[in-house]
C-alpha positions as CSV (number, residue, x, y, z in Angstrom):
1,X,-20.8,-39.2,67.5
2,X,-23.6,-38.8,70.4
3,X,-25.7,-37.0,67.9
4,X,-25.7,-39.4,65.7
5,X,-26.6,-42.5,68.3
6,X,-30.5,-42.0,67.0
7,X,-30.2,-41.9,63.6
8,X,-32.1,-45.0,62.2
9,X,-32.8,-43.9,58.2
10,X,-30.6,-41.8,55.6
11,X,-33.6,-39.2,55.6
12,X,-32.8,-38.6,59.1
13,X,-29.4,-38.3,58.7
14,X,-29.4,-35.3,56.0
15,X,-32.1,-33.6,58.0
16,X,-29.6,-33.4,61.1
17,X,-27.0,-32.3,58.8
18,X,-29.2,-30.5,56.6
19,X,-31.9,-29.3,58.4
20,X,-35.8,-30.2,57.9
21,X,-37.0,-29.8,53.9
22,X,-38.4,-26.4,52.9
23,X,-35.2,-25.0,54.7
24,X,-32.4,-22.5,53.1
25,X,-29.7,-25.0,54.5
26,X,-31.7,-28.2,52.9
27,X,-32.6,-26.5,49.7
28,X,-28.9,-25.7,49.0
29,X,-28.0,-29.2,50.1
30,X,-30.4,-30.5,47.6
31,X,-29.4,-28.1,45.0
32,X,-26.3,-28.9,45.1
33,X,-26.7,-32.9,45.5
34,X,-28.7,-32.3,42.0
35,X,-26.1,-30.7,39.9
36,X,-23.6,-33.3,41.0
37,X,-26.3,-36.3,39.6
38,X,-26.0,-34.4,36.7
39,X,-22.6,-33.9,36.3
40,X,-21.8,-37.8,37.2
41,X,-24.6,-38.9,34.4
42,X,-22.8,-36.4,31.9
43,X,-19.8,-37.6,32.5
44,X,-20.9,-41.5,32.3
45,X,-22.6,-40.8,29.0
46,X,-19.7,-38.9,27.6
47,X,-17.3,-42.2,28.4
48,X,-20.1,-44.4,27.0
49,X,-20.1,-42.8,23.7
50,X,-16.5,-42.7,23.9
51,X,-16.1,-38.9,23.6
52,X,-13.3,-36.8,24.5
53,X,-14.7,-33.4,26.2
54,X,-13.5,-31.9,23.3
55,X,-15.0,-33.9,21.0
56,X,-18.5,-34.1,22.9
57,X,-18.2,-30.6,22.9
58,X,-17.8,-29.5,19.4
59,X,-20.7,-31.7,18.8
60,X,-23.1,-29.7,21.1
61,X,-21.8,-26.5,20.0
62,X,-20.3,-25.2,23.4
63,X,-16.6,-24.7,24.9
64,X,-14.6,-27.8,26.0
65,X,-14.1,-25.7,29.4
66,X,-18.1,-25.5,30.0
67,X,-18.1,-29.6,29.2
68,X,-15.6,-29.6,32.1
69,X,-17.3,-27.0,34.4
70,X,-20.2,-29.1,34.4
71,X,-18.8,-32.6,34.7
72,X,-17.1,-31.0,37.7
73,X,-20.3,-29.4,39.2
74,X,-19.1,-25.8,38.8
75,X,-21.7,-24.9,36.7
76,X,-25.2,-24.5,36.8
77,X,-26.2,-25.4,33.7
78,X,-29.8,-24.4,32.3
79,X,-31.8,-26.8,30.9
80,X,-32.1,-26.0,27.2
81,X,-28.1,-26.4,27.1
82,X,-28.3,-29.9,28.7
83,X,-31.0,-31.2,26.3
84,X,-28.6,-29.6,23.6
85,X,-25.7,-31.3,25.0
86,X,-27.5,-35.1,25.4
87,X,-29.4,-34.6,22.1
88,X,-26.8,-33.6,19.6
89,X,-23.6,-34.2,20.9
90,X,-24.5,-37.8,22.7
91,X,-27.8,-38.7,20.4
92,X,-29.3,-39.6,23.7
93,X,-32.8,-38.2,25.4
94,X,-33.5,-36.9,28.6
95,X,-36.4,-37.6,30.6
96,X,-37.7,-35.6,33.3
97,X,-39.9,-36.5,36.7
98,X,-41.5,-33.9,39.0
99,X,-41.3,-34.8,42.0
């Protein structure tokens, strides 16, 4: 716990355990931190619309395993396949920001 006695901000807690941005070890953290937002917002929209993964599935044209996969952040999914998934299996859009 003594090396966490000056941490005063969240940012400076993920860069102890992380390591400073621009990093291998942050840039995987990151990464990874990503496909789970994903995953969690797929998985919200799919119980919104009141889809099985099945069902959300056959709607978007893809395997009920790779619904799964990516709700479970197993995947990394490319971007053309989530628009697909959103757009014509949920009828929702997606909207990107560049950070």
């Amino acid at each position: 716990m003594e090396k966490y006695k000056n941490i005063r901000t969240f940012d400076e807690l993920i860069e102890l355990e992380h390591g400073k941005i621009g990093t291998e070890s942050r840039n995987k953290y990151e990464e990874g931190a990503q496909i789970f937002m994903v995953s969690e917002m797929l998985k919200a929209a799919r119980k919104e619309a009141k889809l099985t993964q099945e069902q959300l599935a056959e709607k978007a044209g893809t395997k009920k395993s790779y619904i799964s996969k990516i709700e479970n952040g197993k995947v990394n999914i490319q971007l053309s396949t989530l628009i697909r998934i959103f757009e014509q299996g949920l009828n929702r859009r997606i909207g990107l920001t560049f950070l």
